[in-house]
C-alpha positions in Angstrom: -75.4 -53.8 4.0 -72.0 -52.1 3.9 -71.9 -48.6 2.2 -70.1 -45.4 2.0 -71.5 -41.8 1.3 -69.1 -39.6 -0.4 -69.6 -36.0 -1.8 -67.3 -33.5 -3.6 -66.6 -30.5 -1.9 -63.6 -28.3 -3.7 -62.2 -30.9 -6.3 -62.1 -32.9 -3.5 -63.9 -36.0 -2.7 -65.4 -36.4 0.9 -65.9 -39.3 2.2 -68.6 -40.3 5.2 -67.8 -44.1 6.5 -71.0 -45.7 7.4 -71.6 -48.9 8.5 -68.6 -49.8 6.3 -66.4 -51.4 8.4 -64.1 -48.4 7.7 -65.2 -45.9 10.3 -61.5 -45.0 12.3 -63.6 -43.2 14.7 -63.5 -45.9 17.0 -60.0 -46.0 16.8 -58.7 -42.2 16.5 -60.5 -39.9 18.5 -60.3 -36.6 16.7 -61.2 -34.1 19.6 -58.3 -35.7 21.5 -56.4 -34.6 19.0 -57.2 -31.1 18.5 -57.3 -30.6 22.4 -54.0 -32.0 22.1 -52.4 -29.7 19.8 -54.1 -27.0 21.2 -53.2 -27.5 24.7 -49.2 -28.0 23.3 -49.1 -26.1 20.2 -51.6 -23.9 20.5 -48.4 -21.2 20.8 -45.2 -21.8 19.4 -42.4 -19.9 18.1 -44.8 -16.7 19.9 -47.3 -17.8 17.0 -50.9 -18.8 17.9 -52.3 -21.4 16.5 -56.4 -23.3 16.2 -56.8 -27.0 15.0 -59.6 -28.8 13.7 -59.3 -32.6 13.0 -61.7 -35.7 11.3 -61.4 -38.9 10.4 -62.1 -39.7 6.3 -61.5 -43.2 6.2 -58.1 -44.6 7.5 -56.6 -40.9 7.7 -56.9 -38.1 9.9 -58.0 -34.5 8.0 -55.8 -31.7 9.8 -56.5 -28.1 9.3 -53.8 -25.9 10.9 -54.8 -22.0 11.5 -52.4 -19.3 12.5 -53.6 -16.3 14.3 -51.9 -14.3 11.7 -50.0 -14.0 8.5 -46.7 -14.4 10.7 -46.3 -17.6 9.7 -46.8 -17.8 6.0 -45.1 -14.5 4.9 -42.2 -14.2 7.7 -41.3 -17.8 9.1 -38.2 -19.4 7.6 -38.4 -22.8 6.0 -36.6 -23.8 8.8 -39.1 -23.3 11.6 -42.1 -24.1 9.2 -40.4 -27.4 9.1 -39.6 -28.3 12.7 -43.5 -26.7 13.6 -44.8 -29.6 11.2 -42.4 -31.8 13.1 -43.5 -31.2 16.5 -46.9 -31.8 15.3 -45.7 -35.2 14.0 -44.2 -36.1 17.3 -47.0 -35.4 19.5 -49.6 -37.2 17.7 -47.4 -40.3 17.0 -46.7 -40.6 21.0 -50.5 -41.8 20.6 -51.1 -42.9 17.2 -47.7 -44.1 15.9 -49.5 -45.5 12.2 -51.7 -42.6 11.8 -51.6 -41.0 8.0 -52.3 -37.2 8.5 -53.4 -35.3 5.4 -53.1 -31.8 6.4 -53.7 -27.6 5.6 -52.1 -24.6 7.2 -55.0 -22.2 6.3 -54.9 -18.5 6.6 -57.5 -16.3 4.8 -55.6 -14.7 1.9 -53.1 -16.5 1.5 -52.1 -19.7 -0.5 -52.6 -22.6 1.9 -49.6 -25.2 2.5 -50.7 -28.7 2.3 -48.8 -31.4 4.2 -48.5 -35.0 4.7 -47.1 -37.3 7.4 -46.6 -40.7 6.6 -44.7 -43.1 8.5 -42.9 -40.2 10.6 -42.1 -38.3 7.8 -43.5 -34.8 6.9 -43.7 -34.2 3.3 -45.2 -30.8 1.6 -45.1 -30.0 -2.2 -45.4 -25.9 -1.4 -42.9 -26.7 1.2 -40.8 -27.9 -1.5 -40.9 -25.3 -3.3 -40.3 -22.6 -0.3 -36.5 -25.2 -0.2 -35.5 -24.2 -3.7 -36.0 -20.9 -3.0 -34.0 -21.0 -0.2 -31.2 -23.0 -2.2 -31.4 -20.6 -4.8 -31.1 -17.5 -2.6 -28.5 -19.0 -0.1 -26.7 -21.5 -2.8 -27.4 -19.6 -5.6 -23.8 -18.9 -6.5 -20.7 -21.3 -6.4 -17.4 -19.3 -6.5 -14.0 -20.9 -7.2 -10.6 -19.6 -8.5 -11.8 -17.3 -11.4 -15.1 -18.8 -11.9 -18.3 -17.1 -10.6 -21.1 -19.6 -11.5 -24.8 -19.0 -10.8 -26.7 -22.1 -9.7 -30.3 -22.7 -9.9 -31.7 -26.1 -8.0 -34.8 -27.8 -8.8 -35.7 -30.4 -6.3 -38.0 -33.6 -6.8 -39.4 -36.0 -4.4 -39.7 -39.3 -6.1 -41.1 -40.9 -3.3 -41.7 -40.8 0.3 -37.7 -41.5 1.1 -35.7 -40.2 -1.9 -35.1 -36.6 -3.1 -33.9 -36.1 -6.7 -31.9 -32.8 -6.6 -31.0 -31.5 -10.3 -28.6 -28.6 -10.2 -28.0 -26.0 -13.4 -24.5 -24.7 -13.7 -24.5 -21.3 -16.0 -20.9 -22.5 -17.5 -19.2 -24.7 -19.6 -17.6 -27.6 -18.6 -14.9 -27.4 -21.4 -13.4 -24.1 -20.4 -9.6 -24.1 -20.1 -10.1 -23.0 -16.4 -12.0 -26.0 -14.6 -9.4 -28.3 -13.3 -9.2 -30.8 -10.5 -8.9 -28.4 -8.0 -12.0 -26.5 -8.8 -14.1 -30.0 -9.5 -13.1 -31.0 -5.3 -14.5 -27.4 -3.9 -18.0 -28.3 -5.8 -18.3 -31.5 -4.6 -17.4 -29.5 -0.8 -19.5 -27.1 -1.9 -22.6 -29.4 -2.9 -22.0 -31.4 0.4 -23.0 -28.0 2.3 -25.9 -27.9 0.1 -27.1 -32.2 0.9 -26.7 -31.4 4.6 -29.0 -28.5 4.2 -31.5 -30.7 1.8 -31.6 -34.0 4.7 -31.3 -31.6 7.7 -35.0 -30.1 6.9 -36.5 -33.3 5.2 -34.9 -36.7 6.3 -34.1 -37.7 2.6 -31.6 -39.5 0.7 -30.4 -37.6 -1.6 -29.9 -38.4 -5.6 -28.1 -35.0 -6.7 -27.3 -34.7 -10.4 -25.5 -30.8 -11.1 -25.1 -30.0 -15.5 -23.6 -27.1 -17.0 -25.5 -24.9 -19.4 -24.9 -27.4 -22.1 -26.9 -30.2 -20.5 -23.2 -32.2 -19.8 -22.9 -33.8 -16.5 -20.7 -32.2 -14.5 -21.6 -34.0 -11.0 -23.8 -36.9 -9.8 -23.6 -37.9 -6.1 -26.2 -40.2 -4.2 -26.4 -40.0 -0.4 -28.2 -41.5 2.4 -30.0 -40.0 5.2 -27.9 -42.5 7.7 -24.7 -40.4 6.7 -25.3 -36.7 7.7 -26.2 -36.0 11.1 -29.8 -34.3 11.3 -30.4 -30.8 12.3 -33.4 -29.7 13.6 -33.6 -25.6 13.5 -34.4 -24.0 17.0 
């Protein structure tokens, strides 16, 4: 007979592939992998990194360890970005369909989970370290008289598209917004959708309101259009 064991093991549910028909061992070697990424990432960006890999069904379990804290409380989004990246590229030059579910653990600190999926990293926390970036470099549109704070909340809605909603703390019905001022937004959030598909690969639905809820801008964007970046 076919079966599967599973377990639970931190709200999570492990599976061990037995005799199933689903065991990817045969297929994925996960040692390969870690001596892999050890022997080409085990230091980047003057960071030290351990790996430890395992199949669960069709995926591959990745947990990433940094030496130190170096990476979770000083790297940039940037470079946590283009790490995850080169991590991507070195185990698709062997395993182009692999789905990696993976952890960058370090004792103390919250853990960043990851996903890559058809080339593309994705990370909710990561996500969240972008609109605080936004926020802090973004965070204030200036034009003519106006002075506007800007607060961005970003959404992935799936593996290709962003949703980026944008709060404007003024009204759009003051005397003072005019033509003029409407063109160096849209210039301005072009700056900000560069940044957005330089780090994750996205098209981009971007929707900005003022602090009335009234739609000020709404601009969709592809990937294909802005040249990608990749930090160094």
């Amino acid at each position: 007979y076919n079966y599967v064991e599973f377990n639970t093991h931190m709200r999570n549910i492990v599976f061990k592939f037995l005799d199933s028909g689903l065991d990817m061992t045969e297929k994925v070697d996960p040692q390969f992998i870690e001596d892999l990424l050890r022997e080409k990432l085990g230091r980047y960006n003057r960071e030290y990194f351990d790996y430890s890999a395992r199949i669960s069904g069709y995926d591959l379990e990745l947990i990433v360890y940094p030496n130190t804290r170096t990476f979770t409380d000083n790297w940039s989004i940037h470079a946590k970005l283009s790490y995850l990246k080169e991590i991507n590229y070195l185990i698709r030059e062997y395993y182009p369909e692999l789905r990696i579910n993976g952890i960058v653990d370090y004792p103390g600190r919250d853990s960043i989970q990851f996903l890559i999926d058809n080339g593309k990293v994705r990370s909710p926390d990561l996500e969240r370290e972008t609109e605080k970036f936004l926020n802090d470099r973004y965070g204030l549109f200036k034009s003519g008289t106006f002075s506007i704070p800007m607060e961005y909340k970003l959404h992935s809605t799936n593996l290709d598209d962003y949703k980026l909603l944008i709060y404007m703390d003024f009204d759009i019905n003051d005397d003072r917004w005019n033509r003029a001022m409407e063109d160096e937004l849209g210039a301005f959030l072009q700056d900000v959708i560069s940044e957005i598909i330089g780090l994750w690969d996205m098209n981009i639905f971007l929707q900005a309101y003022d602090r009335n809820q009234a739609l000020v801008k709404e601009v969709v964007i592809s990937q294909d259009i802005v040249q990608m970046v990749n930090a160094d």
